[in-house]
PLY file of the C-alpha trace (Angstrom):
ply
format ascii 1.0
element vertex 477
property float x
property float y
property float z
element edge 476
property int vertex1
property int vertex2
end_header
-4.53 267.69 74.43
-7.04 269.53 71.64
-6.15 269.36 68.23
-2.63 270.05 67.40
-3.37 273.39 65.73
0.47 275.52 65.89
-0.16 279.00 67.34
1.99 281.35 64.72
2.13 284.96 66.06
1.53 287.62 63.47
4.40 290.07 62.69
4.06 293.82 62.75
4.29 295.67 59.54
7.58 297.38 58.50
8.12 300.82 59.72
8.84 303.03 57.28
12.38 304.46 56.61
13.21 308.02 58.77
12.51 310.99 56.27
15.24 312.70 58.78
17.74 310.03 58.39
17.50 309.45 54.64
17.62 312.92 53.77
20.93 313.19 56.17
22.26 310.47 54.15
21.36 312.47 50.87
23.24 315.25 51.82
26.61 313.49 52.95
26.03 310.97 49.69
25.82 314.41 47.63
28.74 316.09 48.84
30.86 312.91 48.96
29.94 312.51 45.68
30.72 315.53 44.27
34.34 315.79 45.93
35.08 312.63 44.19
33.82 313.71 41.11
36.50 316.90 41.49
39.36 314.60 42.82
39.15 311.86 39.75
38.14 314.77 37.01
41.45 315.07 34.51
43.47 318.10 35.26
44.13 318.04 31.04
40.43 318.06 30.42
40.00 321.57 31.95
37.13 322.46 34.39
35.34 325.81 34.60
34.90 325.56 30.01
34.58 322.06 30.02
30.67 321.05 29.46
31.47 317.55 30.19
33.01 318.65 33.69
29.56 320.37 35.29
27.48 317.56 33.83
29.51 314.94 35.63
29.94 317.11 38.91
25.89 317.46 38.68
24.93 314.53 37.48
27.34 311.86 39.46
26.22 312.96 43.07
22.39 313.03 41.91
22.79 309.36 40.32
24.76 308.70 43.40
21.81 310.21 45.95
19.00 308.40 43.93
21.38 305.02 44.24
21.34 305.27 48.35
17.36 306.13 48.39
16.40 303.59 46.01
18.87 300.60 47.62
17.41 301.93 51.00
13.66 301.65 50.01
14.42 298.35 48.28
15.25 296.88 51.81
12.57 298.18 52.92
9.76 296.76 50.80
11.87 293.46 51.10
11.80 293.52 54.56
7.99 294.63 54.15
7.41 291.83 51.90
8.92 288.90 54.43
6.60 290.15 57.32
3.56 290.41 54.82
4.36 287.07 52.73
4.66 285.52 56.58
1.53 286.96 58.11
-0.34 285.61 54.60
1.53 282.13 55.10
0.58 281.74 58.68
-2.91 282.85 57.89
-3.45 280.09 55.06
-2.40 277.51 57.54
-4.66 278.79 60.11
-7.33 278.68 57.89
-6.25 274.88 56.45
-6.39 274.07 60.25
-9.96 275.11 60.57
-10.28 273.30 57.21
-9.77 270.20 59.08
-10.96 271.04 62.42
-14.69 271.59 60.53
-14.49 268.68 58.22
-17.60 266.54 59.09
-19.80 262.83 58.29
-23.34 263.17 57.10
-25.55 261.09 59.44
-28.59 260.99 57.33
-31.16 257.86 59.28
-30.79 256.77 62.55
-32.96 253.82 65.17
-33.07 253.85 68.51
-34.42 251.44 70.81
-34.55 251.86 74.56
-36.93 250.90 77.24
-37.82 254.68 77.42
-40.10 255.79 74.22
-39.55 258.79 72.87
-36.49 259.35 74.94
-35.24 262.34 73.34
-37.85 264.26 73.53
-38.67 263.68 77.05
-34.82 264.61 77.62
-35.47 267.63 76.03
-38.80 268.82 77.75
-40.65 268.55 74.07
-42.83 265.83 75.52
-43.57 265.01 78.87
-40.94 264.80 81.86
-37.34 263.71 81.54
-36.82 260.26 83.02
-34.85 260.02 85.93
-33.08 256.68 86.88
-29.61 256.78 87.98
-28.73 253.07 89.07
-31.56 250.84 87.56
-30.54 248.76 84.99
-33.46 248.26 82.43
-34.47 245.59 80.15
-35.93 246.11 76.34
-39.73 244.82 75.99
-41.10 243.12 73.15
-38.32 241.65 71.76
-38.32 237.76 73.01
-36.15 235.23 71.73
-37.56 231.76 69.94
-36.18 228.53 68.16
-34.56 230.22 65.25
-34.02 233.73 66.31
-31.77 235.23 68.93
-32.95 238.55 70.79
-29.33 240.18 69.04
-31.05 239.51 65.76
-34.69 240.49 66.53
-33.40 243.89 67.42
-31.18 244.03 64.83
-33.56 242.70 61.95
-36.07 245.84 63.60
-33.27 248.18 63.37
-33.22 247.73 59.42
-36.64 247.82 59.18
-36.65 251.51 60.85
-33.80 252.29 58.56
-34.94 250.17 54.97
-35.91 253.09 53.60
-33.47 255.91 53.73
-31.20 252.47 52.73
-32.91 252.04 49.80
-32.04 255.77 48.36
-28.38 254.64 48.19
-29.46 252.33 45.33
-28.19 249.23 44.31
-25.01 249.77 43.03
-23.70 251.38 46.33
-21.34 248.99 48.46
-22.71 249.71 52.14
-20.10 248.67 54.54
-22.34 247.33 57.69
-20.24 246.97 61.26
-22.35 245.14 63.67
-21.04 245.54 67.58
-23.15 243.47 69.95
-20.46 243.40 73.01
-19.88 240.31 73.78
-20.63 238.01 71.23
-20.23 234.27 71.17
-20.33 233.61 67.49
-19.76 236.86 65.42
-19.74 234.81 62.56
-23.29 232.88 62.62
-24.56 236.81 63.29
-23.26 238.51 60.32
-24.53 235.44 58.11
-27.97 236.45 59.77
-27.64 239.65 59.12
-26.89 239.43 55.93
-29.84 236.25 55.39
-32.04 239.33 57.26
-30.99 241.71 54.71
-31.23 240.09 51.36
-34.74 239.12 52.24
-36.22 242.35 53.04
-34.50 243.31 49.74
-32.62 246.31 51.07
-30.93 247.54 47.84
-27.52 248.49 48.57
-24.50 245.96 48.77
-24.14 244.97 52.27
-20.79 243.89 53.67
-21.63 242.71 57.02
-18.65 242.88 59.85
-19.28 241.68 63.60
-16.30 243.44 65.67
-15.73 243.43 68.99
-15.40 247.12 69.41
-15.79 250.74 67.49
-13.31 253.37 67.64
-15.66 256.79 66.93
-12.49 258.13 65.40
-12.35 255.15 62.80
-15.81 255.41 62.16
-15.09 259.32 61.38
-11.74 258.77 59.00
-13.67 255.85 56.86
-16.43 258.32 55.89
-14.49 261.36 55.57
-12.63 258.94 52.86
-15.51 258.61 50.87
-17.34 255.62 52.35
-21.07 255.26 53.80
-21.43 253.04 56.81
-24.17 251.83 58.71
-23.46 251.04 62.46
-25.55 249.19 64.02
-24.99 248.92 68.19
-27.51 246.02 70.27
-26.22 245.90 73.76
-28.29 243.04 75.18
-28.34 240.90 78.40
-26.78 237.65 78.17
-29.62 234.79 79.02
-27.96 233.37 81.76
-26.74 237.04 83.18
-27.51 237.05 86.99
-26.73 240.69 87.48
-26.83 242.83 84.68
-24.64 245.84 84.55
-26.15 247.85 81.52
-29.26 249.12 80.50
-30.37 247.67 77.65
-30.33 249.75 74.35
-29.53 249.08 70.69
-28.92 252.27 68.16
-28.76 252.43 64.64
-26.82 254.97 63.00
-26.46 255.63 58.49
-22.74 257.55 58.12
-22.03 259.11 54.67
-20.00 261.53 53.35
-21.07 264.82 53.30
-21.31 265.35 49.12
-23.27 261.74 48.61
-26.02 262.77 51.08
-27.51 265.75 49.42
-30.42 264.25 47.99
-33.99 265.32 47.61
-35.84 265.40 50.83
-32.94 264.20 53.17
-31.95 267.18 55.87
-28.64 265.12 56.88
-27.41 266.34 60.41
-23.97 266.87 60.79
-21.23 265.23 62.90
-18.00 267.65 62.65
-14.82 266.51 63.47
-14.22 265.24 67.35
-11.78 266.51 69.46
-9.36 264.53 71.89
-9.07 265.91 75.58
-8.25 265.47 79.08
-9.56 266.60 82.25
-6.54 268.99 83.19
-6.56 270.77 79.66
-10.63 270.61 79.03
-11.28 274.84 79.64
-8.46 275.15 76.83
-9.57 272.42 74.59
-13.19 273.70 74.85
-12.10 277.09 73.80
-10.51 276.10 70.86
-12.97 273.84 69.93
-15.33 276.59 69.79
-12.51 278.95 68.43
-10.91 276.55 65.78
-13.96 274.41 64.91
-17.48 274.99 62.58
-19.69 275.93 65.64
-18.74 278.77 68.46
-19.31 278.13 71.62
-22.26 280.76 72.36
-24.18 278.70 68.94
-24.53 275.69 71.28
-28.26 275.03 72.51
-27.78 271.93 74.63
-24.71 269.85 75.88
-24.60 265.89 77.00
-22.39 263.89 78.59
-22.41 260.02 78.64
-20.19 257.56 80.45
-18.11 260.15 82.29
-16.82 259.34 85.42
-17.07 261.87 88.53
-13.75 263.67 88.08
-14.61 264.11 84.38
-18.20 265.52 85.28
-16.56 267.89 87.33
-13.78 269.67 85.08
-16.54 269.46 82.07
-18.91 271.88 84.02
-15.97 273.96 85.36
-15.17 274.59 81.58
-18.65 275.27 80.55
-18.66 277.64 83.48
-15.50 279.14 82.48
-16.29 279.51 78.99
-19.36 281.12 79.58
-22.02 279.00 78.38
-25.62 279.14 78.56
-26.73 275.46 78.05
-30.34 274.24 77.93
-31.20 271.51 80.40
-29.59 269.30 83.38
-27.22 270.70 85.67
-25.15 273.82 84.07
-27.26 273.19 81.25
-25.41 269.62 81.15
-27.60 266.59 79.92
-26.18 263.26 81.90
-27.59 260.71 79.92
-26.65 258.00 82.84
-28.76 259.94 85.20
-31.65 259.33 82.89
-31.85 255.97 81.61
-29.59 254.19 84.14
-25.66 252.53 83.01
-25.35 252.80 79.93
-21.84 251.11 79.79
-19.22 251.34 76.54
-22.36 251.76 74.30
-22.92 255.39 75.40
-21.20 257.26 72.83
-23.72 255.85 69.96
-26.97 255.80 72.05
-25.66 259.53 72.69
-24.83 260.73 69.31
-28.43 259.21 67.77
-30.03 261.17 70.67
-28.18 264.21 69.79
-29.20 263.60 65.96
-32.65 263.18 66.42
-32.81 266.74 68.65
-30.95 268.69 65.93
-33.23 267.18 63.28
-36.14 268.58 65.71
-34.45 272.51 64.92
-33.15 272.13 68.64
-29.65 273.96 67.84
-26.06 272.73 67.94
-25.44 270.03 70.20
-22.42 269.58 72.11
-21.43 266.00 73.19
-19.00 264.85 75.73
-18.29 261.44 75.92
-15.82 258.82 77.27
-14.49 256.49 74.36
-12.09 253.98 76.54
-9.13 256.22 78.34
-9.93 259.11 75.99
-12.35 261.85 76.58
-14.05 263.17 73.45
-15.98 266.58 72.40
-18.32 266.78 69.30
-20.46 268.66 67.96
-23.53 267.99 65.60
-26.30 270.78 64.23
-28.23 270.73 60.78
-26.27 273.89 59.08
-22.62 273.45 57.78
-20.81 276.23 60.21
-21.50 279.27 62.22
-18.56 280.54 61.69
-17.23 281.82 57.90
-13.47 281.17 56.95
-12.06 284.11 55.21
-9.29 283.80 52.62
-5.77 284.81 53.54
-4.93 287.55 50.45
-1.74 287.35 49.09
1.33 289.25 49.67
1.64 292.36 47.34
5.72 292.98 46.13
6.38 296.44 45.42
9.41 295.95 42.97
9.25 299.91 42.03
12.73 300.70 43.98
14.45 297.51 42.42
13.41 299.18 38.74
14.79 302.42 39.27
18.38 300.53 40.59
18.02 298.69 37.29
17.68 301.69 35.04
20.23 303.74 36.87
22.99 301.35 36.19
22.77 302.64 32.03
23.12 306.06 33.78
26.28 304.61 35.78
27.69 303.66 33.08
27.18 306.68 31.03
28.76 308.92 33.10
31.86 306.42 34.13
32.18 306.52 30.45
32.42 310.54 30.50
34.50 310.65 33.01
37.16 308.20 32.11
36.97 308.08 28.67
37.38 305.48 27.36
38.82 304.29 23.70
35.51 302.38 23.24
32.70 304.03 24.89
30.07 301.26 22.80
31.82 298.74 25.28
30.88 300.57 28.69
27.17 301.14 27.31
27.16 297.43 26.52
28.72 296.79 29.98
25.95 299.18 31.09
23.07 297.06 29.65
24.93 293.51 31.08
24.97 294.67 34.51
20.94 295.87 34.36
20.01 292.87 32.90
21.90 291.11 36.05
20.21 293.57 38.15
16.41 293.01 37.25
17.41 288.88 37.98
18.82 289.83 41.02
16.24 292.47 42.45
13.34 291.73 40.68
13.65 287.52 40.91
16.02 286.41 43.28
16.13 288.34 46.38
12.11 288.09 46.32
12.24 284.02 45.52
14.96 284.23 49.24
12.84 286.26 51.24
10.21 284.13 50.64
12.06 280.75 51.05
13.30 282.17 53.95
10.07 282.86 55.53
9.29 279.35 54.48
11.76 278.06 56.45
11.26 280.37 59.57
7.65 279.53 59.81
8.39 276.08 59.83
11.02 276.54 62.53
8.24 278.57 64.55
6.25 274.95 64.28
3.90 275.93 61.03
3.15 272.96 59.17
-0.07 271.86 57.37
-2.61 269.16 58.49
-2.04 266.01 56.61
-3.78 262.32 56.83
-1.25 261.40 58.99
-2.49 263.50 61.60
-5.57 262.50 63.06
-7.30 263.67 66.64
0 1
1 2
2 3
3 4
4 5
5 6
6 7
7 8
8 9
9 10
10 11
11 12
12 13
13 14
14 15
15 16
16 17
17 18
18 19
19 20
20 21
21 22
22 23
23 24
24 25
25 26
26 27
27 28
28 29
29 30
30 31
31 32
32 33
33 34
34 35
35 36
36 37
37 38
38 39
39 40
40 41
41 42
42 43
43 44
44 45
45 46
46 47
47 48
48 49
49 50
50 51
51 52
52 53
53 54
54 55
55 56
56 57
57 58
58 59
59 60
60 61
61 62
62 63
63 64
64 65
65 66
66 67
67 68
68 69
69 70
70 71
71 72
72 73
73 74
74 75
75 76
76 77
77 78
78 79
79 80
80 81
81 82
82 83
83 84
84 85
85 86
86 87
87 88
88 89
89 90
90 91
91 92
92 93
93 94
94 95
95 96
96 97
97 98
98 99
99 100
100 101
101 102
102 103
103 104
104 105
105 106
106 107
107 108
108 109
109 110
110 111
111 112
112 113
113 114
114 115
115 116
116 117
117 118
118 119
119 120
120 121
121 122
122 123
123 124
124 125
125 126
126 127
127 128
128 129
129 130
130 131
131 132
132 133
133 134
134 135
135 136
136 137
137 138
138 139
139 140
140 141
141 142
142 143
143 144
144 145
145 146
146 147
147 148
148 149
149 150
150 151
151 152
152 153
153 154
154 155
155 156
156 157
157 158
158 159
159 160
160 161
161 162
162 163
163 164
164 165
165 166
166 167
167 168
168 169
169 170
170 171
171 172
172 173
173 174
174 175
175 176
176 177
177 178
178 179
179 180
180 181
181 182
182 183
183 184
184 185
185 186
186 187
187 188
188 189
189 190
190 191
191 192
192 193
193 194
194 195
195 196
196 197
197 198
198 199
199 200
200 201
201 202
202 203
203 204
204 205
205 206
206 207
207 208
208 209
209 210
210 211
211 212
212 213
213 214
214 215
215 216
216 217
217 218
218 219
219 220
220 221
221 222
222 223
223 224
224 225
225 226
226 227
227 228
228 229
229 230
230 231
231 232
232 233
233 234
234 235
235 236
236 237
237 238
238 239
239 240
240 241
241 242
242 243
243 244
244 245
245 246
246 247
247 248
248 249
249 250
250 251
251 252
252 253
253 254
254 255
255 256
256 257
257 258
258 259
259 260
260 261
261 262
262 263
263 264
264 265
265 266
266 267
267 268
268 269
269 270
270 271
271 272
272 273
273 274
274 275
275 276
276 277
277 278
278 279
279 280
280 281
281 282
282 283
283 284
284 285
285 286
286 287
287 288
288 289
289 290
290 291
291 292
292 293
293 294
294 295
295 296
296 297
297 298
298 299
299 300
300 301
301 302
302 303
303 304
304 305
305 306
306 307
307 308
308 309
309 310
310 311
311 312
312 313
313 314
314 315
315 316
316 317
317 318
318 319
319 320
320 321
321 322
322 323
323 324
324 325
325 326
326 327
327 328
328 329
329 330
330 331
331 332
332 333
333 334
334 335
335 336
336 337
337 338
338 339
339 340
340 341
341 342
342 343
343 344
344 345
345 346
346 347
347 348
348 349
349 350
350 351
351 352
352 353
353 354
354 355
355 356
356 357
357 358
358 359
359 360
360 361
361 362
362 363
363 364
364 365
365 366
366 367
367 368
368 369
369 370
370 371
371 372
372 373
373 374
374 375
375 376
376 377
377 378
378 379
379 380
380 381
381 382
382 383
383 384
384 385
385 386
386 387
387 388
388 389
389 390
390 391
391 392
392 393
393 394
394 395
395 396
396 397
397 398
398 399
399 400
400 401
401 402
402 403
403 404
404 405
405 406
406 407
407 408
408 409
409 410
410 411
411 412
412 413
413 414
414 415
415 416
416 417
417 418
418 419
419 420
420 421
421 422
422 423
423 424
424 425
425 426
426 427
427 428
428 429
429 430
430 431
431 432
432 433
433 434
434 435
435 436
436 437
437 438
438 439
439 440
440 441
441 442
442 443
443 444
444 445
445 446
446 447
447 448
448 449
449 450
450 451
451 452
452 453
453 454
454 455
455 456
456 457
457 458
458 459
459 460
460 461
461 462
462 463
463 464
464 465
465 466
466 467
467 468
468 469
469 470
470 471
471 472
472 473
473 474
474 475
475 476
């Protein structure tokens, strides 16, 4: 799978024209020429005294040799300009691909709760030992249930507490768009209203529109920000009362999405998310590659990697690639951080409990941080770190015409015409120099305007035949 970057080759550049050959040509042009000149010459205007005779039998095979170099170097730089203009045209897409490979969210607050404190630092070997539970399913402590108040909202009402007061830096005239996914919820509508009751009454300034869904797509929650809007997502997965066996470990995550250019404020270090990429198990050595090769961060920039909620075959081809790729990861198995094997099933909330993790460890200085995760049937990479890339984009230059040959084809057709004029004679030699100045001035629009404006249409087109197109919204990984 990977992002569907097209692969355009680059073209060698134009060989230059034989010195051997052209001057070959010269010589056969000149004597070719010059017989001509002899056969067509007047036998009534005399030869050997005639001035006129020895300046058309010099001049017309010169004209005629400078003709054949010129039209020969013009197809050359023509042909030099197509393979130029298309290595220039394949480079700007390349580097609008890796535009939109490194576009990335802000995540600038984030809350997690989990029935292992300080969990990412323990992970991480900043603070004590790494927890190790692979099957246990844990409960969350301290947050009982009463009369009025579910456990969903307790957690959630102390997940906007943690967050209230990067929240409150958005001000009061920003629209916050709030998605609330609790799993399995029996009235999503009664939790939004106390959400929102929780939320006007700790006077949280921004504009809250509270949703309850059922599911999050991490690629939806990536194109709404990208389009200019914050969100705050706010994840409780919870035990149902009644549950006899629990299958999840409980753990509720709150995570503050903006857009990149609204989260530069004073004493906010916003860690980026870049943009994820799409794989499969067959393709992951590839995809990881390009990732690295295509995206903001290269693959030797990455500190620590984590997986969540892969299954065993997954696992396995993920730290094949790693191995493959050559990376030198900090922590778990091939330098592989299982999140399952630390804080027991984690279930479809993995991604988010994974990703505020991840955020809280590059807001520590602990390097890039590479993320696999499972998102449904589709496997995911990302990548989050606090700079913007490690990587620099450089422009793609622009494709020089040299038009010199095409302006020396121009001015020798006034010559042409001169010396047509001498050798025919014409009644009205004003005509032919008028003639002379008509076809130039059809010239320059041809050579000059034209047949540059086709070679580069052409290219156009045969760059789009070799699969070169653009990234638009309509294509999203």
């Amino acid at each position: 799978m990977g992002w569907p970057i097209p692969r355009i080759p680059v073209v060698r550049e134009a060989k230059a024209p034989s010195v051997w050959l052209i001057a070959g040509l010269c010589v056969v042009c000149y004597f070719v020429a010059a017989i001509l000149t002899l056969l067509l010459w007047p036998s009534a205007s005399g030869t050997a005294r005639n001035p006129r005779f020895w300046a058309c039998i010099a001049g017309a095979p010169t004209v005629a040799v400078i003709l054949l170099v010129m039209t020969i170097f013009h197809w050359h730089w023509m042909d030099v300009l197509y393979r130029t203009f298309w290595n220039v045209l394949a480079r700007a897409i390349d580097l609008a691909w890796r535009r939109w490979a490194r576009l990335n969210v802000a995540i600038t607050a984030f809350s997690t709760l989990a029935p292992e404190s300080e969990l990412a630092e323990k992970i991480a070997g900043l603070a004590g030992n790494a927890p190790q539970n692979k099957t246990e399913v844990r409960t969350l402590q301290g947050f009982e249930a009463d009369l009025h108040t579910s456990r969903t909202e307790i957690v959630l009402a102390r997940l906007l507490d943690d967050l209230k007061p990067t929240l409150d830096q958005l001000g009061s005239r920003q629209i916050l768009r709030v998605v609330v996914w609790a799993g399995k919820c029996d009235e999503p509508s009664g939790l939004g209203d106390a959400l929102a009751r929780r939320w006007r009454s700790t006077s949280i300034l921004p504009h809250a529109q509270v949703e309850v869904v059922s599911e999050v797509s991490w690629s939806s929650v990536e194109r709404y920000v990208r389009q200019g809007g914050a969100l705050l997502l706010l994840c409780a997965q919870l035990h149902d009362a009644g549950e006899e066996a629990p299958q999840y470990t409980e753990i509720a995550v709150g995570l503050l999405f903006e857009p990149v250019t609204s989260a530069r404020r004073p004493g906010i270090s916003p860690v980026r998310l870049f943009r994820s990429m799409p794989t499969a198990i067959e393709s992951l050595g590839a995809d990881l590659r390009q990732f690295g090769g295509a995206g903001a961060i290269e693959l030797a920039k990455f500190r620590m990697g984590w997986s969540c909620g892969l299954g065993k075959p997954e696992k396995y081809a993920l730290a094949q690639a790693i191995t493959d790729c050559g990376l030198a990861l900090k922590g778990g198995a091939n330098g592989l951080i299982s999140l399952d094997d630390c804080i027991g099933p984690v279930g479809p909330f993995s991604p988010w409990i994974s990703l505020a993790l991840v955020t809280e460890l590059a807001g520590y200085g602990q390097g890039a941080q590479l993320l696999a995760l499972q998102e449904g049937n589709t496997l995911r990479l990302a990548a989050a770190a606090l700079t913007e890339s490690s990587v620099p984009l450089e422009a793609p230059g622009e494709a020089s015409r040299n038009l010199g040959a095409g302006a020396v084809l121009v001015c020798l057709s006034l010559w042409i015409a001169l010396l047509l004029a001498v050798l025919v004679r014409p009644a009205n030699t004003f005509v032919w120099i008028l003639g002379g100045i008509g076809v130039a001035i059809l010239l320059a629009i041809l050579l000059l305007f034209i047949h540059p404006w086709i070679v580069q249409t052409r290219v156009e087109r045969d760059i789009k035949d070799a699969g070169g197109h653009l990234p638009n919204d309509a294509i999203e990984a």
